[in-house]
matplotlib code that plots the C-alpha trace (Angstrom):
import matplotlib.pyplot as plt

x = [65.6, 63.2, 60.5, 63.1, 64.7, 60.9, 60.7, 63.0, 62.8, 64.6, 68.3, 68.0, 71.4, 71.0, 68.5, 71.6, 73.4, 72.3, 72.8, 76.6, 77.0, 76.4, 77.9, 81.5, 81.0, 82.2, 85.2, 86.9, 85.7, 82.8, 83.0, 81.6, 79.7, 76.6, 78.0, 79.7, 82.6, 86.1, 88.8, 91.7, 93.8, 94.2, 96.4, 99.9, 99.7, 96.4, 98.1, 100.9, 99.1, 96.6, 100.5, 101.4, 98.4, 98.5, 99.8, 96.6, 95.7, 93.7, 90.0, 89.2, 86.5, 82.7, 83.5, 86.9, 90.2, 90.6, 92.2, 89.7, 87.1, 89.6, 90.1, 85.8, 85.1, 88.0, 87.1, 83.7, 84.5, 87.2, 85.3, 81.2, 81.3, 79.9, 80.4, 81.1, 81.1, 82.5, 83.1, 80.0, 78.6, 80.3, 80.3, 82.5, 80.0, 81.2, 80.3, 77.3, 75.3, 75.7, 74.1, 71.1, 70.3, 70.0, 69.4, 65.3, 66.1, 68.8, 66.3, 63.3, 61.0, 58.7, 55.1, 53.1, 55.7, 56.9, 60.3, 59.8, 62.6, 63.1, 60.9, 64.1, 66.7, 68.8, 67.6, 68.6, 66.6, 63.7, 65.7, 66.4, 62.6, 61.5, 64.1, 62.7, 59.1, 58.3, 56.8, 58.1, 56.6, 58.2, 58.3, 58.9, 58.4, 58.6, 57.0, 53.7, 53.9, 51.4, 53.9, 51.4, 53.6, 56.7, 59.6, 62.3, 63.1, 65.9, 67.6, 70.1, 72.2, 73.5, 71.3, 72.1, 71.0, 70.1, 73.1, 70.5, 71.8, 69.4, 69.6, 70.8, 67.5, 65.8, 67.7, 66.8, 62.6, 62.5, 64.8, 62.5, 59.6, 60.9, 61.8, 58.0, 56.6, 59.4, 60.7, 64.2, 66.2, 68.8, 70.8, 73.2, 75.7, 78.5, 79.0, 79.0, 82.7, 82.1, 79.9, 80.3, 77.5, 76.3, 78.1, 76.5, 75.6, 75.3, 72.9, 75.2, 76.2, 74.7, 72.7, 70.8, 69.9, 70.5, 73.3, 71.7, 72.3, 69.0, 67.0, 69.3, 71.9, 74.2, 75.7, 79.1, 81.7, 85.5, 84.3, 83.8, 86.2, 89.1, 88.6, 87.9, 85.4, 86.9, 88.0, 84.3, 84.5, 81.8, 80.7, 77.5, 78.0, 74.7, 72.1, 73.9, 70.5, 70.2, 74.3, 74.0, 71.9, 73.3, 77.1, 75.5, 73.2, 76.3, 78.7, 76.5, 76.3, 79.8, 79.9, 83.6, 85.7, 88.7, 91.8, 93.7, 90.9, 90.7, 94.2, 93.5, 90.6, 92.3, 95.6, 92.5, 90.3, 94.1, 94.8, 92.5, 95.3, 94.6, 90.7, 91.5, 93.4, 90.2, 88.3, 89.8, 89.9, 86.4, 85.7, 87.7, 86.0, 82.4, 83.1, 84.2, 81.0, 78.8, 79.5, 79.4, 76.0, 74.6, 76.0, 74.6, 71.1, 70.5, 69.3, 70.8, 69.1, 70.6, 73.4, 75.1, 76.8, 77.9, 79.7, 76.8, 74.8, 71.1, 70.2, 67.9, 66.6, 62.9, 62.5, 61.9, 65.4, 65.8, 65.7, 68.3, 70.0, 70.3, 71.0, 74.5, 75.4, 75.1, 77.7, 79.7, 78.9, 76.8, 74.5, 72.2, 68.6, 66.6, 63.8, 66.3, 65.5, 62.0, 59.7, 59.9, 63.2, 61.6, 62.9, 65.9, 69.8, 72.4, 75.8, 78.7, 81.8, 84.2, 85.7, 89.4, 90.3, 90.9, 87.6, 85.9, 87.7, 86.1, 83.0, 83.0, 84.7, 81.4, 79.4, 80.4]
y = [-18.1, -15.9, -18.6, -20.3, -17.3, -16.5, -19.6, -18.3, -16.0, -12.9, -12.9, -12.5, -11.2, -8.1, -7.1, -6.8, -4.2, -0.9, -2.1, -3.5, 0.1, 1.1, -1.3, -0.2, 3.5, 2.7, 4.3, 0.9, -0.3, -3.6, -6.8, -9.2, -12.0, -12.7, -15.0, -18.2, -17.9, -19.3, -16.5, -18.8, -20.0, -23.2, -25.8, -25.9, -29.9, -28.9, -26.9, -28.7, -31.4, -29.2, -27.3, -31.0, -32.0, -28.5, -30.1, -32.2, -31.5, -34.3, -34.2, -35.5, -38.3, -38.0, -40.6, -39.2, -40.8, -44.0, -42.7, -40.3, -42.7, -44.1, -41.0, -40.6, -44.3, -44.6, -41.4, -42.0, -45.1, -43.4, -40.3, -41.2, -45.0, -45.7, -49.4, -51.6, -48.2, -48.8, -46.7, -48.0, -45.7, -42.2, -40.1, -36.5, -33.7, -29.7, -28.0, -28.8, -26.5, -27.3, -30.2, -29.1, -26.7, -29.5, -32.8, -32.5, -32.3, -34.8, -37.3, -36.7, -34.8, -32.7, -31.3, -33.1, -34.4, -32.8, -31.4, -31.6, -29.2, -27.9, -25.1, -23.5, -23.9, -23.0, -21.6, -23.4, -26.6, -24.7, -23.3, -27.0, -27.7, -24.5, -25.0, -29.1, -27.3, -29.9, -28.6, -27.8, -27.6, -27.3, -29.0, -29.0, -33.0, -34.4, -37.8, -35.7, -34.7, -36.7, -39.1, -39.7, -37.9, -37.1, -37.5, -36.1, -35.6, -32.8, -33.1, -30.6, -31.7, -29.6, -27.2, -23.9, -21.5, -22.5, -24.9, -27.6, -31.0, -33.9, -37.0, -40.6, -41.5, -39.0, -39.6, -43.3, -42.3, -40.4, -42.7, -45.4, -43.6, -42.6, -45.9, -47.1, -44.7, -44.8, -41.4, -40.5, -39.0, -36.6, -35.4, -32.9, -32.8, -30.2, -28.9, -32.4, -32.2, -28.7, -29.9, -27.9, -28.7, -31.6, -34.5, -34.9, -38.2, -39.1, -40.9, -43.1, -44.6, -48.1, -46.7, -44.6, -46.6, -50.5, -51.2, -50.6, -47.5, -48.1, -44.6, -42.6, -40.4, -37.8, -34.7, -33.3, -30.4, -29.6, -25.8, -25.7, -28.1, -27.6, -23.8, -25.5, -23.4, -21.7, -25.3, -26.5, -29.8, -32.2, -35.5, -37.6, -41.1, -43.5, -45.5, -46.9, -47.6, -43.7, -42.8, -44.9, -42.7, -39.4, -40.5, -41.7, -38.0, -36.3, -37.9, -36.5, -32.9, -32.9, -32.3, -32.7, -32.1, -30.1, -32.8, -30.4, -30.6, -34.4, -34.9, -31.6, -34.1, -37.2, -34.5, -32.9, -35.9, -38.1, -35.7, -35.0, -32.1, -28.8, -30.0, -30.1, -26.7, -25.1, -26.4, -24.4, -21.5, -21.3, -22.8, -19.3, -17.0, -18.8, -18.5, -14.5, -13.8, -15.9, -13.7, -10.4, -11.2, -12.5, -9.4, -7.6, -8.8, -11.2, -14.7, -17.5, -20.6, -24.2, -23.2, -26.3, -27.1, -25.3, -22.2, -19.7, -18.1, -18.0, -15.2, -12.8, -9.4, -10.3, -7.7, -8.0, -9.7, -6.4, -4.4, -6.3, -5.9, -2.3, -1.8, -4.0, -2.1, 1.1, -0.7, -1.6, -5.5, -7.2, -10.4, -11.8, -11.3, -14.7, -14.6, -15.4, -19.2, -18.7, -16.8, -18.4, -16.8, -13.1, -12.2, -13.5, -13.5, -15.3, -14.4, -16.1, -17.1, -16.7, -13.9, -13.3, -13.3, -9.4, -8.9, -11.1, -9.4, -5.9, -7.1, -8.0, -4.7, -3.5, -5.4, -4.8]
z = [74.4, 76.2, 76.5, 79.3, 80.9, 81.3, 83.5, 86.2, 89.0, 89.2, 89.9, 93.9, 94.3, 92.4, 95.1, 97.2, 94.7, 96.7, 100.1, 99.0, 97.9, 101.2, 102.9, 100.3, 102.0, 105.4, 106.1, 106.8, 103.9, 103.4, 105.1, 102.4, 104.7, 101.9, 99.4, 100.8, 98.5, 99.6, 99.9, 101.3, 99.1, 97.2, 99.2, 97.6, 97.3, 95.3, 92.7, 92.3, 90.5, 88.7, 87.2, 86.8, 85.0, 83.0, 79.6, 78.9, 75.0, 74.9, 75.9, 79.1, 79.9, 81.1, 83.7, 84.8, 84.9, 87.0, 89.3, 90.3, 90.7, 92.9, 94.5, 95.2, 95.8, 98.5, 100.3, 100.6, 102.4, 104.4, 105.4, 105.2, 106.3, 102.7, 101.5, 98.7, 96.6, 93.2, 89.7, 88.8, 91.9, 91.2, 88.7, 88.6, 88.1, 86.6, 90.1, 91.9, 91.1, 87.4, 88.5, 90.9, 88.1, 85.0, 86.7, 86.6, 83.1, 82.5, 84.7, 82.1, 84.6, 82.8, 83.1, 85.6, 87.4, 90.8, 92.6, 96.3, 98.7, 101.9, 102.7, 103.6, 100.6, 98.0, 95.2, 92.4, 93.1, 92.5, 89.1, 88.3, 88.6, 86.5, 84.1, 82.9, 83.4, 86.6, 89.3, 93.0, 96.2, 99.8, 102.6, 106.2, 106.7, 103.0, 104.3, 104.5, 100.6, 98.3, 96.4, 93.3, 90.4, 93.3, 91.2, 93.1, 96.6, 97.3, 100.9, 102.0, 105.3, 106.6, 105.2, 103.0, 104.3, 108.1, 109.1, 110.5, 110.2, 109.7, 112.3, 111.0, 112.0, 110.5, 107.2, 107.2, 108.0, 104.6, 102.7, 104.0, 102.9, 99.5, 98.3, 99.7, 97.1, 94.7, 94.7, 94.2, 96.9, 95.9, 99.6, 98.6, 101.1, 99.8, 103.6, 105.2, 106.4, 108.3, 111.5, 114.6, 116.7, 115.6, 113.3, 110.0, 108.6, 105.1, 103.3, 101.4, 105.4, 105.7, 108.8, 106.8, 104.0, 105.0, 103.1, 99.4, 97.5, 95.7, 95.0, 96.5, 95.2, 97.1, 95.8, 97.2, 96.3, 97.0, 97.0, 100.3, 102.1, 100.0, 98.6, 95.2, 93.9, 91.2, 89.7, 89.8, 91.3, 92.3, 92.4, 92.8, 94.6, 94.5, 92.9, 89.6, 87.6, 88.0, 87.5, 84.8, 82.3, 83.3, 82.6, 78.9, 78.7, 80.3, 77.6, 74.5, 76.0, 76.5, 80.2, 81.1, 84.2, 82.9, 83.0, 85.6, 87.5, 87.6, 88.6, 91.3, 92.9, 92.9, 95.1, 97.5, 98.5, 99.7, 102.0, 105.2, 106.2, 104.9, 105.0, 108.9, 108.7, 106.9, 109.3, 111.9, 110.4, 109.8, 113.4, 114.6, 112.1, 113.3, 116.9, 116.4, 114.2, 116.5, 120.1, 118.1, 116.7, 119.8, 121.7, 119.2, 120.4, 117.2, 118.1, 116.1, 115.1, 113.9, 112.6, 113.8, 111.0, 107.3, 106.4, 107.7, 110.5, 110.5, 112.4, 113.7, 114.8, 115.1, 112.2, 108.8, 106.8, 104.9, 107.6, 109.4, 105.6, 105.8, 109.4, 109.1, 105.2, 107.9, 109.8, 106.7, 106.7, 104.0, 104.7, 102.6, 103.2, 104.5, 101.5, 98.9, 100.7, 100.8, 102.1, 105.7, 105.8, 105.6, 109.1, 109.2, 107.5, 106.4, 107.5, 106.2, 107.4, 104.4, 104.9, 105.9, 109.4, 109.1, 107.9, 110.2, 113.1, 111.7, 111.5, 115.0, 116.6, 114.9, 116.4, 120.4]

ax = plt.figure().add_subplot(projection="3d")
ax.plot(x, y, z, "-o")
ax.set_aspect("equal")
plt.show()
């Protein structure tokens, strides 16, 4: 056991632990912005067919019910422009970051073989990587990596933590160049729905990849889009000659989407509604949290898309850190991303409108 918790880095979030203490002190008590964790609720259509699903005594399949393969191959033609998507192409996944953390090791990689990411990213494709004892590098244009023993290709658009959002163009350039060299692209694209700024393209669209969904494989999450996170619901939609092998791998270790949660999906991705609703509740809470921190004297990059605002002081991330706990507001640092993040923060927008109007009469 301790020869693979020995593989991972420290927990970054319990860094955070003293300045949240502060941050709890202010007489108007903390404004949470760090982790991007919903905090509206569930959408009543949602939970009426996870109660409605609630006496399932049987255990539920890998591969999910028919209907939600339904459910994920009809909205990804709907919403993303995908086509000729079918079960063969989907497969439900327990969260996604289940996934980022195990697929290196549900796709074989091992010693000697390499896990290429953004130099800017979350951390758990690193984890993934550490974890199937590959090894990682980072990128700022993944076309320049060496592709001799390049095994997997993370993309994030739009990004976690900086909000930038990848041109079609762009996307089809490294999807072009992957498939040249035979590296597997994984795009995970759990914030896809939420563009402000710019309008996200994914690389399942027949732009991007020329109508085949060979080598490629895209990653995407209900958390976000429809407050979903506590029911841990994800997908991956792609290649089928890599879908394929997980659904078999995923099958022996058991890795089920709760029945509830099937029939919850199959409610959330019909209906475009209450994703539209969110939508605007976060474009409010953004537009609040972005005038505050500019009047402020922060400077925000990308940010054009996602649930968060990269920003800076010019000053080192953890000072930034401790001068907003003084205020009572709590951001997470930039160098939990990496360490080109060291001088800057991410502040997220899920927090209640209450809290996100504090924040900002903080701020003037």
């Amino acid at each position: 056991m301790s020869a693979v918790s020995d593989r991972l880095p420290t927990f970054p979030w319990d860094k955070l632990e003293p300045y949240k203490k502060t941050a709890a002190a202010h007489p108007d008590g903390i404004v949470d912005l760090s982790v991007g964790t919903p905090v509206d609720p569930v959408p009543e259509l949602i939970q009426k067919a996870l109660v409605d699903a609630a006496d399932s005594p049987g255990y539920p399949t890998v591969w999910g019910t028919p209907a939600l393969r339904d459910a994920i191959t009809g909205w990804l033609e709907r919403r993303l422009g995908a086509r000729d998507v079918t079960h063969r192409h989907v497969l439900p996944v327990v969260g996604s970051k289940e996934l980022v953390a195990w697929l290196p090791t549900q796709l074989g990689l091992g010693p000697g073989d390499r896990v290429a990411l953004p130099r800017l990213a979350y951390p758990t494709y690193e984890v993934g990587a550490r974890l199937a004892r590959a090894d990682h590098e980072a990128y700022d244009d993944p076309t320049a990596a060496d592709p001799a023993g390049l095994k997997l290709l993370w993309l994030n658009s739009p990004s976690n933590p900086t909000g930038r959002v990848l041109p079609g163009a762009e996307l089809a350039r490294i999807v072009a160049w992957a498939r040249e060299h035979g590296v597997l692209v994984v795009s995970d694209e759990c914030y896809l729905e939420l563009g402000w700024e710019a309008d996200p393209v994914s690389v399942l669209h027949p732009d991007v990849n020329g109508g085949s969904y060979d080598g490629i494989v895209a990653v995407h999450s209900l958390s976000k889009r429809s407050n979903l996170a506590g029911y841990r619901a994800a997908f991956l939609a792609g290649d089928p000659e890599v879908l394929g092998p997980l659904l078999q791998i995923r099958k022996h270790g058991g890795m089920m989407t709760s029945a509830p949660t099937q029939a919850a999906v199959v409610a959330a991705l019909g209906d475009d509604e209450h994703v539209r609703v969110q939508r605007e509740r976060y474009a409010a809470r953004r537009t609040a949290l972005r005038e505050a921190l500019l009047r402020h004297g922060f400077r925000i990059e990308h940010s054009e898309a996602g649930l968060y605002l990269w920003a800076t002081r010019d000053e080192s991330c953890w000072d930034t850190v401790a001068h907003l706990a003084d205020l009572g507001i709590l951001v997470a640092p930039g160098d939990f991303y990496g360490p080109a993040g060291d001088r800057f923060v991410r502040v997220a927008l899920t927090a209640t409108d209450e809290r996100v109007q504090a924040a900002a009469a903080r701020l003037t």
